[in-house]
C-alpha positions as CSV (number, residue, x, y, z in Angstrom):
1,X,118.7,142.7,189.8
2,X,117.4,143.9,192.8
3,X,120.1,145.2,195.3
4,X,120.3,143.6,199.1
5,X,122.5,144.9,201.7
6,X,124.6,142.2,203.1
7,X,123.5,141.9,206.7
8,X,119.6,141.7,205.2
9,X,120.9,139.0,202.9
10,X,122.7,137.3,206.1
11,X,119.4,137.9,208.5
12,X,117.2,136.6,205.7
13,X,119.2,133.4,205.3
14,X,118.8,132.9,209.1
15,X,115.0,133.6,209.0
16,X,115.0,130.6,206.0
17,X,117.2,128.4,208.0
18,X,115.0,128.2,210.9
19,X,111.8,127.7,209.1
20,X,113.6,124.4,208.3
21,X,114.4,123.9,211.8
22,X,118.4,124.8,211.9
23,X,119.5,124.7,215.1
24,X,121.8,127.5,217.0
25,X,122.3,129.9,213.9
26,X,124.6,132.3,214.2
27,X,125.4,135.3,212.3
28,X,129.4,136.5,212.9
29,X,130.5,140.0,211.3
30,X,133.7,139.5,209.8
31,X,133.9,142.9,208.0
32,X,136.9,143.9,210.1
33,X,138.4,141.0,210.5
34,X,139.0,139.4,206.6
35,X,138.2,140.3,202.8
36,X,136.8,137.1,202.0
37,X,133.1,138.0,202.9
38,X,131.0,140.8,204.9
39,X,129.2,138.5,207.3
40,X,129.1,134.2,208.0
41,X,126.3,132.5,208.7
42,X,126.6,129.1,210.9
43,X,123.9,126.8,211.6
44,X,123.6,123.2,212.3
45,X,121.4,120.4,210.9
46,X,120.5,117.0,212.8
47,X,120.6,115.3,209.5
48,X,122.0,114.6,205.7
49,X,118.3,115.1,204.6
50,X,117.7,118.6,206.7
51,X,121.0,119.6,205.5
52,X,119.9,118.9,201.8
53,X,115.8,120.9,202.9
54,X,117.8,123.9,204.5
55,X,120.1,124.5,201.4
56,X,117.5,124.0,198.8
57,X,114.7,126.3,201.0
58,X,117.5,129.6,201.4
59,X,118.8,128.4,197.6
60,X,115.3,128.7,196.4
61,X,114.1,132.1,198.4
62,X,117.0,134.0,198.1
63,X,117.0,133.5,194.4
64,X,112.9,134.3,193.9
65,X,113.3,137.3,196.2
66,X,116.6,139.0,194.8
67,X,117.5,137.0,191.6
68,X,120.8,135.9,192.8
69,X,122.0,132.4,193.6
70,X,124.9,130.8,195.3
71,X,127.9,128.9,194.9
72,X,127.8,126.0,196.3
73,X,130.7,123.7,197.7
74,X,129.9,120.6,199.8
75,X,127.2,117.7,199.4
76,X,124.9,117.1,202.0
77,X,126.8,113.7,202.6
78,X,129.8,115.2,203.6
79,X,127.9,116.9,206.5
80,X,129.1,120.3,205.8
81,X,127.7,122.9,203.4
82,X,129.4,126.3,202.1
83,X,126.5,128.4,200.2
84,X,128.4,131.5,198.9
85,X,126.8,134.6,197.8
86,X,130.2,136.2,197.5
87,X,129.3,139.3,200.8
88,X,127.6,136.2,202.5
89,X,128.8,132.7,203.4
90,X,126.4,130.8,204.7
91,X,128.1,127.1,206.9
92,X,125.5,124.2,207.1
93,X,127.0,121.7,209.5
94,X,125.6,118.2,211.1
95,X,126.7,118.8,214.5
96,X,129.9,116.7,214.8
97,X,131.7,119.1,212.1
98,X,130.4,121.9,213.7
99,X,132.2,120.7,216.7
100,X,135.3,119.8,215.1
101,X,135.9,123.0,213.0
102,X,134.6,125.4,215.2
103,X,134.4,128.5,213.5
104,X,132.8,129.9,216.2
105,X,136.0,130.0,218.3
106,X,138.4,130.2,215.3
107,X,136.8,133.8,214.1
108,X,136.4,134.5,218.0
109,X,137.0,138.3,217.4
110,X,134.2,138.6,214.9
111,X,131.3,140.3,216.5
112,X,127.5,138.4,216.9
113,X,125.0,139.7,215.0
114,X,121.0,138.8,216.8
């Protein structure tokens, strides 16, 4: 297996994510701040099917280019997406929940990555 540093694996993501349109991504750096993962990715999707293209397109690259693959919490339906590659969390939100949980504001300490 092919070793990735987790800020490439979080920019990468990102990269993926906007070739399938993702709207406002944002990378937070939440080494200093929890345990639970090295750096979260938030992006928004204007749709249950773009939600669906985005997590299959980062599912699919990420595990062709570095041999690893997710886990995976959410449907597409529910309008919120948790792709966890353990140093890595990627959030795919319709807007709405994005709104309403804010993760933005509740990790406000954490650091943006551009």
């Amino acid at each position: 297996m092919y070793r990735i540093s987790s800020i490439t694996l979080a920019k990468f993501a990102r990269k993926l994510a906007l070739e399938k349109k993702a709207l406002n991504p944002v990378i937070l750096d939440m080494r200093k701040l929890t345990t639970v993962s090295d750096f979260f990715l938030i992006l928004t999707a204007e749709s249950e099917p773009q939600i669906k293209a985005i997590l299959n397109h980062i599912e699919k690259e990420i595990k062709q280019k570095y041999i690893i693959s997710p886990r995976i919490d959410g449907h597409p339906c529910s309008k919120w997406v948790i792709m966890d590659y353990d140093n890595v969390v990627v959030h795919i939100f319709d807007k709405e929940k994005r709104s309403y949980y804010s993760l933005e504001t509740l990790w406000g300490d954490a650091p943006h990555i551009s």
